[in-house]
N, C-alpha and C positions, 0 to 999 in steps of 0.2 A: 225630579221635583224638589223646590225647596223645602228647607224645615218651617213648619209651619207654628206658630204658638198658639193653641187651639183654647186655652184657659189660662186666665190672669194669675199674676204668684197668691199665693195664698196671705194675707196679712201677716206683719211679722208676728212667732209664739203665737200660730193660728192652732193652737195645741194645750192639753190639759197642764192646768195649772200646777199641777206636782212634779210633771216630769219632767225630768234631764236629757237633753239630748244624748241618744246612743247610750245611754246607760243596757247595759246591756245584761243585767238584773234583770231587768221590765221585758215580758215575753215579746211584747211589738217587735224592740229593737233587735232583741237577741235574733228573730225571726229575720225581721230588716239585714240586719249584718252577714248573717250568714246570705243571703241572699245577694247581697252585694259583693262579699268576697267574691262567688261563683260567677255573677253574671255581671259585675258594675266593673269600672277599669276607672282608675285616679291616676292621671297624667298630670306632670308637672310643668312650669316655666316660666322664665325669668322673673326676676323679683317675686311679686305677690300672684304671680298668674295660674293659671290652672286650672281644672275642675274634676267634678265627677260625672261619671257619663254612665245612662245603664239604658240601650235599647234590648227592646222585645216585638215581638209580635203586635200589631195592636189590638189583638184580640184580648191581650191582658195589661192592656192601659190601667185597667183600675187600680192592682195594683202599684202600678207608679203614682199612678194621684193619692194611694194613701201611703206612700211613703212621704211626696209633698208636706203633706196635713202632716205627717209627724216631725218635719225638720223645719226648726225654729229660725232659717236659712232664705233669701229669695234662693228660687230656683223655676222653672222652665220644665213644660211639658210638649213636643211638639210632633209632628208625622212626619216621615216621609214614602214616598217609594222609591224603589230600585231595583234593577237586575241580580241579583245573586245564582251561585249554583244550584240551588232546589227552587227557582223560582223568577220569569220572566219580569215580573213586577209584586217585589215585595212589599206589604204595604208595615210598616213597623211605627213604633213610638218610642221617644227620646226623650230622657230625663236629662234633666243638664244642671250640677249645683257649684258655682263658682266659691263659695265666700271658705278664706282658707281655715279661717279657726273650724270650721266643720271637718275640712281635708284633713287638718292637724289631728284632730279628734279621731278619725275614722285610721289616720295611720297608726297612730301612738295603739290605739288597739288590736292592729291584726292586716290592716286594710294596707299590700303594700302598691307604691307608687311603678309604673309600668306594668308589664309580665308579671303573671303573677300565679299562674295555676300549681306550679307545682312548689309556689313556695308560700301560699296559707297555711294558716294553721287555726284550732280554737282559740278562742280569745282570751287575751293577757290577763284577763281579769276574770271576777268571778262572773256568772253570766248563766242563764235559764238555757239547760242542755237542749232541752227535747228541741225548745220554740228554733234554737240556733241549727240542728241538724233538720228541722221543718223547712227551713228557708235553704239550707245547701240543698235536699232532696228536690225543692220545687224550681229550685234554679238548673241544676246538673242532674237532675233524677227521675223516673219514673216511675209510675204508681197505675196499676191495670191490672188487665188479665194477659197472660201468655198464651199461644196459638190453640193448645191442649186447656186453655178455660184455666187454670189455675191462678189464681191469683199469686201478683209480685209486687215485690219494691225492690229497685238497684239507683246505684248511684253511680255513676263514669265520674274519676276525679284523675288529677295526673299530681295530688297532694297526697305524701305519705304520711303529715299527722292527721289529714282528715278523714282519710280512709280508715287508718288505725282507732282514730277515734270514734266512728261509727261502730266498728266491729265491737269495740268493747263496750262501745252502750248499749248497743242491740243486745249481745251476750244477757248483760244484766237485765234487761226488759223481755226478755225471750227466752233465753238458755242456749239457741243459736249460737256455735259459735263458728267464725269466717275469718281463713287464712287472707289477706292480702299480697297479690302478684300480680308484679306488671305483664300486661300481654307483651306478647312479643311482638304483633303487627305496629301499635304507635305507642307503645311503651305509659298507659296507664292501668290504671286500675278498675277492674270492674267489678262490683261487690253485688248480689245477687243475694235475694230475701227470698222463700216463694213457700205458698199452701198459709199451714197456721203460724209459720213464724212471721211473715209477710203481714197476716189480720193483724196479728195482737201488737207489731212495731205499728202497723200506719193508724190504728185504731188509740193507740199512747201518742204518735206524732200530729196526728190530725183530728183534736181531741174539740168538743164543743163549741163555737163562737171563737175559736182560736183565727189568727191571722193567715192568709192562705190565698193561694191564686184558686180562682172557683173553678176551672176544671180539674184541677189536683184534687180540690175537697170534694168532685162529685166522685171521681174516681174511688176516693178514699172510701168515700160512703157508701159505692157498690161493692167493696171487698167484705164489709162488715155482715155479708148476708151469704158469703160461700160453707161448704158445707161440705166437709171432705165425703164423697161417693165412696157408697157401698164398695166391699171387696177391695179398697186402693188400701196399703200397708200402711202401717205409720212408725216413721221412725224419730225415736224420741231424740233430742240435738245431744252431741257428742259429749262423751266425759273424758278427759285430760287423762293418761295415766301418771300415778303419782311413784316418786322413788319406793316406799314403802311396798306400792303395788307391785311394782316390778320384781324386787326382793321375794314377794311370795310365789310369784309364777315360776320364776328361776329355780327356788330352793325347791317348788311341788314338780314343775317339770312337768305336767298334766294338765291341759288344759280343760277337760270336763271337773276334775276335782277345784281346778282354781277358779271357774267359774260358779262355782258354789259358796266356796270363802267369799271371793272379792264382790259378790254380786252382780255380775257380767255375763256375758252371752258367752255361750264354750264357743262360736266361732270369733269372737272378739282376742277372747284368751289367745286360740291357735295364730291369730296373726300377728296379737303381739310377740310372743315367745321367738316365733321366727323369725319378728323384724330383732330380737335380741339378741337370738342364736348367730342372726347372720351378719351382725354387726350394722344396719341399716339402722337401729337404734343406739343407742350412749346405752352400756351397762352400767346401772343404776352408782353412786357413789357406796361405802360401805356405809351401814345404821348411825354408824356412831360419827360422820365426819357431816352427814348433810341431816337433820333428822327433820324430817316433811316438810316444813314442806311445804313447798311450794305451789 
């Protein structure tokens, strides 16, 4: 079936009077961008030609029609359907924005031209963290419950800044903290939130009247009412150990007595020591060549 253009371009700067395209300060954009990184694809050609392309579902057309409203750009909103692997006729929606100073704009920040998953990154510029990993998570992410009712948030990327840069915002908004490792079946990354680290990241990312695909923000908003059940453990997110620390465990060589100095579980102690004993950890530098610390 062909594409169809289901609604007129938007008039040109059909857009608030203060703002800058892709300024990516402004939560819209930063939301916008990141979204685009993940799911939009900017192809180039000969002389002035080109465009940006971001199909979806059409179940979340909306969100493409208020990306329209925000690009001061003609662009194109249109259907189509097709056969794909998960689906004998798919029915989807297609944004299409030619005009290049917007292309210019979207690459100088982050947005590169062809292939491009595994070589995004956060944007070159300063720019609204949370709204920009809102828009990766809604693009490449999910936000639900797991089979055991637990509430999660994950992200599949095959970007090592953008994974890394998740982990260490989550950390700081959560105390979470997430090793990054490509699988070994198709070589990306998959970073996994779940129970209260999981509420209090999508409940900071998916924050009031913010911008959002609305089944993302309903999901978002069924998490906000889990309740971790009776008798389930809680384990509070990991602490780092520090050269200093290790110095004490080595010099006490006891693992119930250093759980008392360092403030630690005596099975936390016993497993570090071992990993030190057994060389599976770095013995720590001497006091005086490295002093804390890191």
């Amino acid at each position: 079936m062909a594409e169809q253009d289901h609604n007129p371009p938007p008039p040109l700067f059909d857009m608030d009077a203060t703002a800058t395209f892709m300024d990516v300060r402004d939560p819209r954009y930063a939301y916008m961008f990141g979204f685009l990184q993940a799911d939009g694809h900017l192809s180039s050609g000969r002389g002035r030609k080109g465009r940006l392309t971001v199909e979806l579902s059409v179940r979340d057309i909306e969100i493409l029609r208020e990306f329209q409203r925000l690009t001061p750009y003609r662009s194109t909103i249109g259907e189509r359907t097709r056969s794909t692997n998960f689906a004998s006729a798919h029915h989807s929606a297609i944004w299409m924005l030619y005009a290049l100073e917007a292309r210019t704009i979207l690459n100088d920040i982050g947005l590169p031209y062809g292939p491009k998953s595994a070589r995004i990154t956060p944007p070159r510029v300063e720019f609204s963290r949370r709204d920009y990993l809102r828009g990766i998570i809604d693009a490449d992410g999910s936000v639900g419950y797991t089979g055991q009712d637990l509430p999660f948030l994950s992200l599949t990327t095959a970007s090592t800044a953008v994974g890394a840069y998740l982990c260490h915002y989550a950390k700081k908004v959560t105390g979470a903290q997430r090793q990054i490792k490509r699988n070994e079946r198709d070589g990306v990354y998959n970073i996994v939130y779940v129970k209260e680290a999981a509420v209090e990241l999508v409940a900071h990312l998916y924050y009031p009247g913010c911008l959002a695909l609305e089944r993302k923000r309903a999901s978002a908003a069924s998490l906000a009412a889990w309740q971790r059940p009776a008798g389930m453990k809680f384990r509070p997110p990991g602490r780092r150990w520090k050269p200093s620390e290790d110095r004490v465990l080595l010099r006490l060589g006891d693992p119930s007595r250093a759980a008392i100095e360092l403030d630690r579980s005596e099975s936390s102690c016993a497993v570090r020591l071992w990993r030190l004993n057994t060389g599976l950890v770095a013995l720590p530098p001497d006091e005086g060549e490295n002093p804390d610390e890191s």
